[in-house]
RODO-2510 file (C-alpha; in nm, 4 decimals, decimal comma):
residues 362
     n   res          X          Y          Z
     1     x    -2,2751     3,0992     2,3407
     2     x    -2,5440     2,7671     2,2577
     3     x    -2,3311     2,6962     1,9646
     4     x    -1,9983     2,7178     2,1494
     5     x    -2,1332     2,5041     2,4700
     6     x    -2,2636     2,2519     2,1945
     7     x    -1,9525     2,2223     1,9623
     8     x    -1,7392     2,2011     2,3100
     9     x    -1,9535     1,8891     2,3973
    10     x    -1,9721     1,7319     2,0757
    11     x    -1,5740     1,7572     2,0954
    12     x    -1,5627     1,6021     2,4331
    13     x    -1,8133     1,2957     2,3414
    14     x    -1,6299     1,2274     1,9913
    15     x    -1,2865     1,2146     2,2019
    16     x    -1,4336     0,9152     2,4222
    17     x    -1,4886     0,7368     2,0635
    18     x    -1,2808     0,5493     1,8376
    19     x    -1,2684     0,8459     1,5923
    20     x    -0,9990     0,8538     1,3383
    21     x    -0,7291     1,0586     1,4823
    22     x    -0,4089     1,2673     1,3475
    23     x    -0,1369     1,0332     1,1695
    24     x     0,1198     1,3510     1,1006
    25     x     0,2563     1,1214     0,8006
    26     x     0,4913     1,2867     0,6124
    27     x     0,8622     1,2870     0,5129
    28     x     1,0278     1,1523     0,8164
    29     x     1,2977     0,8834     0,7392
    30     x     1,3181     0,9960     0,3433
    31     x     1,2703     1,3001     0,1062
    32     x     1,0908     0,9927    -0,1326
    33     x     0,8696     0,7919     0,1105
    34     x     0,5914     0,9225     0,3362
    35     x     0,5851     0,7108     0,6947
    36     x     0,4204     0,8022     0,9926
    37     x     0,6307     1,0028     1,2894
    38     x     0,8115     0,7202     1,4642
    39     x     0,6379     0,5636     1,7740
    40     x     0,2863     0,7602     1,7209
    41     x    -0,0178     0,6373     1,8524
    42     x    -0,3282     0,7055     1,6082
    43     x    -0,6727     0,6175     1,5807
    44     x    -0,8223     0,4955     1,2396
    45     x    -1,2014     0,3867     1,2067
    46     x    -1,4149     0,3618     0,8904
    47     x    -1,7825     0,5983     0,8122
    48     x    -2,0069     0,7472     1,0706
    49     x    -2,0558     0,4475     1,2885
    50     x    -1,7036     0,4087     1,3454
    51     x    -1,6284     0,0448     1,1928
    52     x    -1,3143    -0,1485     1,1928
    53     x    -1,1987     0,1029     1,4877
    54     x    -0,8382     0,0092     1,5931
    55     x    -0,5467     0,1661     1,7249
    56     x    -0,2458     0,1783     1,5896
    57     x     0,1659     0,2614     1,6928
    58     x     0,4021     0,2904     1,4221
    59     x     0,7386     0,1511     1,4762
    60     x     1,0759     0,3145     1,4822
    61     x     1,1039     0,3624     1,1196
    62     x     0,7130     0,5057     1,1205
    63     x     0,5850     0,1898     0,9447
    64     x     0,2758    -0,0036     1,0726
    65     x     0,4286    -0,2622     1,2258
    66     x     0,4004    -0,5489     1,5361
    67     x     0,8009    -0,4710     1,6244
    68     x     1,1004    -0,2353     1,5587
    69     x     1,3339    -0,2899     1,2262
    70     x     1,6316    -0,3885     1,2855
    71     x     1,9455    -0,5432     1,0430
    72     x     1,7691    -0,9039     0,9554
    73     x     1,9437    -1,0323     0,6263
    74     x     1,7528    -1,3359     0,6634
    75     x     1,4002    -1,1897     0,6970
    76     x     1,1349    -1,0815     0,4518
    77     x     1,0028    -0,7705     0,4182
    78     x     0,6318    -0,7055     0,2227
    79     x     0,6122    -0,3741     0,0171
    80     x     0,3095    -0,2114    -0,0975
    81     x     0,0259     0,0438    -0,0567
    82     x    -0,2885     0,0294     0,1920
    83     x    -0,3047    -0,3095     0,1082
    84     x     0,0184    -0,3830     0,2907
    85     x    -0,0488    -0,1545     0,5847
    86     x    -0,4007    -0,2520     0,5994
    87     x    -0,4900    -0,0316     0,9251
    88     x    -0,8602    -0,1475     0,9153
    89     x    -0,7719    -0,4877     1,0659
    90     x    -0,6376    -0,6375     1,3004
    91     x    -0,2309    -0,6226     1,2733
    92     x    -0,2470    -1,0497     1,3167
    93     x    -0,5043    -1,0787     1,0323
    94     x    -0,2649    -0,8885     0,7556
    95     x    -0,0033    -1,0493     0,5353
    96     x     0,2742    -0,9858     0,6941
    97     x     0,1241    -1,1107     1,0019
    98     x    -0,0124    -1,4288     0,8844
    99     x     0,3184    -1,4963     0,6156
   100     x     0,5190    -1,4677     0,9304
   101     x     0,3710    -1,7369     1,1210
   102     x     0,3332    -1,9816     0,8414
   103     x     0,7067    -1,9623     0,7212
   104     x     0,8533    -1,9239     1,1238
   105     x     1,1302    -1,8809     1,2829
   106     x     1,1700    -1,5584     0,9531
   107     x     1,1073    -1,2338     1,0367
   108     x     0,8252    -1,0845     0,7943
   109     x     0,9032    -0,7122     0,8033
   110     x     0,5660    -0,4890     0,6482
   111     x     0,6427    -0,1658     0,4391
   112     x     0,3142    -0,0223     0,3949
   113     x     0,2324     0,3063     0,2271
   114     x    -0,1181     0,4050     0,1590
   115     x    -0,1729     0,6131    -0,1328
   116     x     0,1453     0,5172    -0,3065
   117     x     0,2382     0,3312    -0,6167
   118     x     0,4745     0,0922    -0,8445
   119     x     0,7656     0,3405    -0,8093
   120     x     0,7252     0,4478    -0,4783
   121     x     0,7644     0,0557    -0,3956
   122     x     1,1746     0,0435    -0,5242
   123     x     1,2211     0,3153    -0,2465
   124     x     1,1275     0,1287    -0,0255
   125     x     1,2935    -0,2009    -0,1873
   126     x     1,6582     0,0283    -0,1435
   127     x     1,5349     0,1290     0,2211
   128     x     1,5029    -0,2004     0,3383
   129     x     1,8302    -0,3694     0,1677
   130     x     2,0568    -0,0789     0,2538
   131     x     1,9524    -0,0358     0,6516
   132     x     1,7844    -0,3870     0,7092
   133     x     2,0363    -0,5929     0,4556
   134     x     1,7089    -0,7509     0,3478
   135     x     1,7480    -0,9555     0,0018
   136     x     1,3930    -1,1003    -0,0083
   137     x     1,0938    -0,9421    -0,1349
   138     x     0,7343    -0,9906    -0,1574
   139     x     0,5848    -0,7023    -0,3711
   140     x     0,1825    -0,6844    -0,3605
   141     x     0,0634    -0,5218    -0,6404
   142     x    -0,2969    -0,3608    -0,6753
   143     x    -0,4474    -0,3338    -1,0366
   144     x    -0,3855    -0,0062    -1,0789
   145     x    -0,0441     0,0557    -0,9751
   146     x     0,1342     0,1311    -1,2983
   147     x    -0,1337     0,3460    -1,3752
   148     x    -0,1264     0,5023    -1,0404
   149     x     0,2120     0,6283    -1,1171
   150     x     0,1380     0,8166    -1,3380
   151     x     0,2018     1,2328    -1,1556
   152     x    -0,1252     1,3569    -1,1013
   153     x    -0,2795     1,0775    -0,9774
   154     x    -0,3070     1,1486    -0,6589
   155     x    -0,1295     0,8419    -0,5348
   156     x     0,2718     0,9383    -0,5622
   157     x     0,5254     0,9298    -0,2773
   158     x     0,7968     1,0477    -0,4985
   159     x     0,9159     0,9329    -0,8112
   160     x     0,6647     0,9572    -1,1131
   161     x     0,5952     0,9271    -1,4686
   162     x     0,5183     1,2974    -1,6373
   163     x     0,3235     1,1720    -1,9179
   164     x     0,2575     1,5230    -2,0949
   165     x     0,6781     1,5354    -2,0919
   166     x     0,7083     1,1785    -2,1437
   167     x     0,9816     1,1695    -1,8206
   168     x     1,0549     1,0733    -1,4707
   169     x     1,0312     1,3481    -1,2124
   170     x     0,8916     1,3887    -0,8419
   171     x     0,6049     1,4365    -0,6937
   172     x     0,6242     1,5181    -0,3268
   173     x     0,3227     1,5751    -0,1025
   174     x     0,3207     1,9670     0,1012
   175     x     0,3484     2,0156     0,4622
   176     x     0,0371     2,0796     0,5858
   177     x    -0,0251     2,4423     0,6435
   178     x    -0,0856     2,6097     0,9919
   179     x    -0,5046     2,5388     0,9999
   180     x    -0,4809     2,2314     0,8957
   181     x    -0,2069     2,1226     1,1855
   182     x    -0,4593     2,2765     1,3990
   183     x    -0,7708     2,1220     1,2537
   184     x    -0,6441     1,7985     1,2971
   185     x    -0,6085     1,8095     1,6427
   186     x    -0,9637     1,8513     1,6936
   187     x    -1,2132     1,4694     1,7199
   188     x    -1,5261     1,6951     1,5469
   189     x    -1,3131     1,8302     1,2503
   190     x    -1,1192     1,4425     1,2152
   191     x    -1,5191     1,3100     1,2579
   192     x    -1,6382     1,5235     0,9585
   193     x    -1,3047     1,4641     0,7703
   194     x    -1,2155     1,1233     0,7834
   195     x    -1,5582     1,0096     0,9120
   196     x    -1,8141     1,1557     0,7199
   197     x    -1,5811     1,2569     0,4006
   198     x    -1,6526     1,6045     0,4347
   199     x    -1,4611     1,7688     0,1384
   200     x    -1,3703     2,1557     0,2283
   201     x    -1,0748     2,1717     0,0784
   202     x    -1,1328     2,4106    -0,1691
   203     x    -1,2396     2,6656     0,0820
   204     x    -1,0418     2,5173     0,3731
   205     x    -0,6923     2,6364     0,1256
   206     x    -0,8365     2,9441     0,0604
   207     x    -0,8450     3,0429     0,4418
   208     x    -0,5641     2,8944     0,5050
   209     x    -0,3948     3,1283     0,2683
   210     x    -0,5425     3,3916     0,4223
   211     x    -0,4198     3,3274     0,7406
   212     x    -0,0723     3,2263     0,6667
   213     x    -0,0919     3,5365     0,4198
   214     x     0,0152     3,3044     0,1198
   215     x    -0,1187     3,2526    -0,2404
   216     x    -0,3676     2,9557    -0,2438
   217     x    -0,2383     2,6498    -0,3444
   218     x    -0,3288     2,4927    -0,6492
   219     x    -0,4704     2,1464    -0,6336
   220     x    -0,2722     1,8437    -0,8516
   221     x    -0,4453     1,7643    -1,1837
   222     x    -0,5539     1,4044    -1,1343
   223     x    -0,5327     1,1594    -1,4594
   224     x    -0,8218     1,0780    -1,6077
   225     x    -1,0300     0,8187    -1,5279
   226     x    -0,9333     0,5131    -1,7439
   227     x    -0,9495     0,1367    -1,6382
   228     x    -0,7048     0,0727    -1,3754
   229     x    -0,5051    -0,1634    -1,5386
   230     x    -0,5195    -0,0640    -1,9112
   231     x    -0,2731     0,2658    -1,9529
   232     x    -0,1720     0,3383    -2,3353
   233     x     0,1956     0,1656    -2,4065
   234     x     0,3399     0,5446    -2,3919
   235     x     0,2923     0,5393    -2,0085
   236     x     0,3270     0,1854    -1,9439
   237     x     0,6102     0,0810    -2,0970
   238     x     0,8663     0,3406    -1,9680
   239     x     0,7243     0,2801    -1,6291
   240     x     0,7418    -0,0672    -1,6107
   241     x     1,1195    -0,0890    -1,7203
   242     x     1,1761     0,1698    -1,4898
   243     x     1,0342    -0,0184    -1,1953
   244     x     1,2302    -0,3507    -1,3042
   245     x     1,5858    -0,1416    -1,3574
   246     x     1,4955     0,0193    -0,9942
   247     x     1,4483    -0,3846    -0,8558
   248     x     1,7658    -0,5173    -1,0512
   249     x     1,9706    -0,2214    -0,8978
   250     x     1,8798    -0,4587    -0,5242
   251     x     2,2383    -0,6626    -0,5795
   252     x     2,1896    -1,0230    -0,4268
   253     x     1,7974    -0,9374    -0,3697
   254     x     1,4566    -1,1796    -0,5203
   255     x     1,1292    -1,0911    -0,5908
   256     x     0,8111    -1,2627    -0,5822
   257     x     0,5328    -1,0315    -0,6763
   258     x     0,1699    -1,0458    -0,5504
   259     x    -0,0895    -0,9061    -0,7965
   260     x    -0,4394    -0,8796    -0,7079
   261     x    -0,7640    -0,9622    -0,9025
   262     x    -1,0832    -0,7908    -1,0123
   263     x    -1,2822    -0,8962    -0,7047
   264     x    -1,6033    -0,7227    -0,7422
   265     x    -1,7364    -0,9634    -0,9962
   266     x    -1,6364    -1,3382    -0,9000
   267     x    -1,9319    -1,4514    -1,0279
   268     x    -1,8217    -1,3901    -1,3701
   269     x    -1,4436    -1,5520    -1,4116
   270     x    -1,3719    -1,3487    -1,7206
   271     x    -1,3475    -1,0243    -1,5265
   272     x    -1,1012    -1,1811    -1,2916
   273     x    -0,8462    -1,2604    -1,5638
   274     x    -0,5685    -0,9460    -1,5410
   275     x    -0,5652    -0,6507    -1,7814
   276     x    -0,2935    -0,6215    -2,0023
   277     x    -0,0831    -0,4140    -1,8355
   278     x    -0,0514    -0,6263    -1,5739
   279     x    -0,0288    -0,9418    -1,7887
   280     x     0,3254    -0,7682    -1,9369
   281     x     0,4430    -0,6698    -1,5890
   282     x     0,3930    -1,0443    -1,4685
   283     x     0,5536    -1,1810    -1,8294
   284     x     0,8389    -0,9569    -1,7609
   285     x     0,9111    -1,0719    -1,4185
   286     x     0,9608    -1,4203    -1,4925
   287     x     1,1730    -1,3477    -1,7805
   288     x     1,3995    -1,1919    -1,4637
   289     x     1,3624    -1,5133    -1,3023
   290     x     1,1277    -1,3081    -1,0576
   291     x     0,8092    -1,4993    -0,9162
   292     x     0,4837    -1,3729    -1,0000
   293     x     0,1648    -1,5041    -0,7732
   294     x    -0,1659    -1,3885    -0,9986
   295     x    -0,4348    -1,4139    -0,6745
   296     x    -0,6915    -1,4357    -0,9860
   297     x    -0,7313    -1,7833    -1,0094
   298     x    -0,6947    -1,8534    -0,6422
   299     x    -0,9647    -1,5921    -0,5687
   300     x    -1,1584    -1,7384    -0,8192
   301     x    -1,1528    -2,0650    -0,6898
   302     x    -1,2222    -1,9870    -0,3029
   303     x    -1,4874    -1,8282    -0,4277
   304     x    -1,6178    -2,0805    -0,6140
   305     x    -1,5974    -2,3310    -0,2725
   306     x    -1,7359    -2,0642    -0,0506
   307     x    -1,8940    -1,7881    -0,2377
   308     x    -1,7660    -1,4933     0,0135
   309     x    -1,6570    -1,1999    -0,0148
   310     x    -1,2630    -1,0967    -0,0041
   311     x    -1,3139    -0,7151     0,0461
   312     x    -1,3570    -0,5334     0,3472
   313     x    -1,7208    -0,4522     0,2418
   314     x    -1,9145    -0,2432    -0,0266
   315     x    -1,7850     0,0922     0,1349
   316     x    -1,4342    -0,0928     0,1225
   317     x    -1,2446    -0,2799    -0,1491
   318     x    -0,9533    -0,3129     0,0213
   319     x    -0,8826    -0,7069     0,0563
   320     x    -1,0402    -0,8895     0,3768
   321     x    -0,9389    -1,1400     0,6318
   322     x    -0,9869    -1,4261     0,4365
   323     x    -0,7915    -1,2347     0,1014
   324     x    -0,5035    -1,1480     0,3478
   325     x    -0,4668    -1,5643     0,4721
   326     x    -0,5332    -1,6524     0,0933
   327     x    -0,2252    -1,4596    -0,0410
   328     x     0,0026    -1,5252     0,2419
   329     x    -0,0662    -1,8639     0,1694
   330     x     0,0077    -1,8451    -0,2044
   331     x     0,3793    -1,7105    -0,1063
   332     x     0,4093    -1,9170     0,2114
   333     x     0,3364    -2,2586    -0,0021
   334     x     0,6624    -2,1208    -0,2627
   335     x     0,8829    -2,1122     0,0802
   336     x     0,7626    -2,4620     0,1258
   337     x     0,8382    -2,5671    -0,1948
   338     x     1,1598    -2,4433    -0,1718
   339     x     1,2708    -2,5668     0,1223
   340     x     1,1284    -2,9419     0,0755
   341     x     1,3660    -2,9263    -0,2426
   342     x     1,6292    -2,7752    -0,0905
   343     x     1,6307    -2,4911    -0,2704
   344     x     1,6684    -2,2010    -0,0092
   345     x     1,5647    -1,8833    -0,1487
   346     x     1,8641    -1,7499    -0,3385
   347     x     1,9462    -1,3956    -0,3191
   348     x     2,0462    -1,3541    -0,7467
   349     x     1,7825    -1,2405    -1,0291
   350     x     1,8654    -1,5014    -1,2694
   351     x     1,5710    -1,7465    -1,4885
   352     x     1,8181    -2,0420    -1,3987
   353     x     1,7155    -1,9995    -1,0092
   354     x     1,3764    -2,1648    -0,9040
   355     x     1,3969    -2,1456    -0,5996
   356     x     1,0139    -1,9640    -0,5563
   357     x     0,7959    -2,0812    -0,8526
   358     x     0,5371    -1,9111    -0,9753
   359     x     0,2127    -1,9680    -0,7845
   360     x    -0,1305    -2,0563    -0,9695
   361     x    -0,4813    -2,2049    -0,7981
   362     x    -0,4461    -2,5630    -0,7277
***
């Protein structure tokens, strides 16, 4: 009966506090693209003492974002992982935020999806041309995304490159079973979970196949650990001109692609420079008459001013404040440019049209 009384108030003191709370993501506007349950409320924090707490609502299309989507031909939308969403800041500190108010009176629409990759990203390309009528793009790119799609690696949406069978397929992520849908409601299991990175998932399956009176499921083979941004040719190349087919299939639509840096050693440039993987996917794009911002040398170089940080912290790679205004920047100077020039930001994938050019550290 101690243990009960004591779990029952650690329950009821970890519900006054900012602990991470359920985000029900799944399948909710698409059988390829996980969002969050339109207009839900959820708590995310970061470790034990709760950093970076904020609340968040998604919006009606379950995205992490300030407003509601509506048709907007004429505004941009941002696509990308956790780096788009970025739920441990503050929603005016993130890309989409900050792009928004530096290239005003456009709309800046964020498509977010944590734990997704460079093929999960054309879903939501088609998503947000077919219902929004958006034609312009800004694609952030982490090092390892054409890795990272890859099946098996643990960050797939959907679509997916089956290396062993040297094919597409799909990859979809399972409903949660009945103990975990009631595990999740509880602030001390979401503490030890999300806080604390307890990992019972081995055992936590097992009962849950016990109670739901099902075999256990299996757990995904991950890829191996290789350098994020160096897959053999046999992976990369079929995935990167399946990405670019899925982007040229977006009639009328441009591109300007974001691709982040190695940011853990600044001090020595050489690391910075992107791996070769990524130096194709960038080559490629321009040859589409797509514009490619490489934050490398503009990371590089605010470092060099400043020497700070642009990650969230050592328990936290994902980019910072300053990272966030840095790369908005990058893209917002290319609207600039355009405009000054008056080159308005056609809506054709052709070399001929400049109308973003490619952005490198001034």
């Amino acid at each position: 009966m101690g243990v009960l009384l004591a779990l029952l108030a650690t329950e009821g003191l970890l519900r006054l506090l900012p602990v991470s709370s359920a985000t029900y993501r799944g399948y909710h506007i698409s059988p390829e693209i996980i969002t969050y349950p339109p207009h839900t409320s959820f708590t995310v924090a970061t470790g034990w003492d709760l950093r970076n707490a904020h609340n968040h609502r998604s919006n009606n299309y379950g995205f992490v974002d300030t407003s509601d989507f509506k048709r907007s031909p004429d505004a941009v939308a941002v696509v990308g992982d956790s780096f788009v969403e970025a739920n441990m800041l503050a929603e005016s500190d993130r890309i989409s935020a900050v792009l928004e108010s530096l290239i005003a009176p456009r709309q800046v629409l964020a498509l977010g999806g944590p734990g997704s990759s460079l093929l999960d990203y054309v879903e939501r390309v088609h998503l947000a041309n077919e219902k929004f009528g958006i034609r312009q793009f800004v694609l952030v790119l982490e090092r390892g995304d054409i890795a990272q799609s890859i099946c098996g690696s643990g960050n797939i949406h959907g679509p997916c490159f089956d290396s062993s069978r040297g094919a597409f397929s799909h990859e979809h992520q399972p409903e949660a079973g009945l103990l975990k849908k009631i595990l999740r409601e509880s602030a001390l299991a979401q503490y030890l979970f999300s806080q604390l990175k307890v990992d019972i998932s081995a055992p936590l399956r097992a009962l849950s196949a016990i109670v739901e009176r099902k075999e256990p499921q299996r757990t995904v083979k991950t890829t191996q650990e290789r350098s994020p941004d160096a897959p053999p040719a046999s992976e990369r190349d079929p995935i990167l001109k399946h990405f670019f087919e899925g982007l040229q299939q977006c009639v009328g639509c441009r591109f300007a692609l974001v691709l982040d840096a190695n940011r853990s050693r600044l001090d020595e440039p050489a690391s910075v420079a992107q791996g070769p993987a990524n130096r194709l996917l960038m080559d490629q794009a321009r040859k589409l008459g797509m514009n490619v911002v490489d934050l490398g040398p503009i990371f590089l170089a605010h470092y060099r001013q400043h020497r700070l940080s642009l990650s969230v912290g050592p328990y936290d790679g994902h980019w910072n404040v300053i990272a966030h205004r840095l790369a908005a920047e990058a893209v917002a100077q290319q609207f600039e440019r355009a405009t000054t020039t008056s080159q308005l930001p056609s809506a054709s994938i052709q070399p001929a049209n400049t109308a973003l050019d490619n952005a490198t550290a001034r």
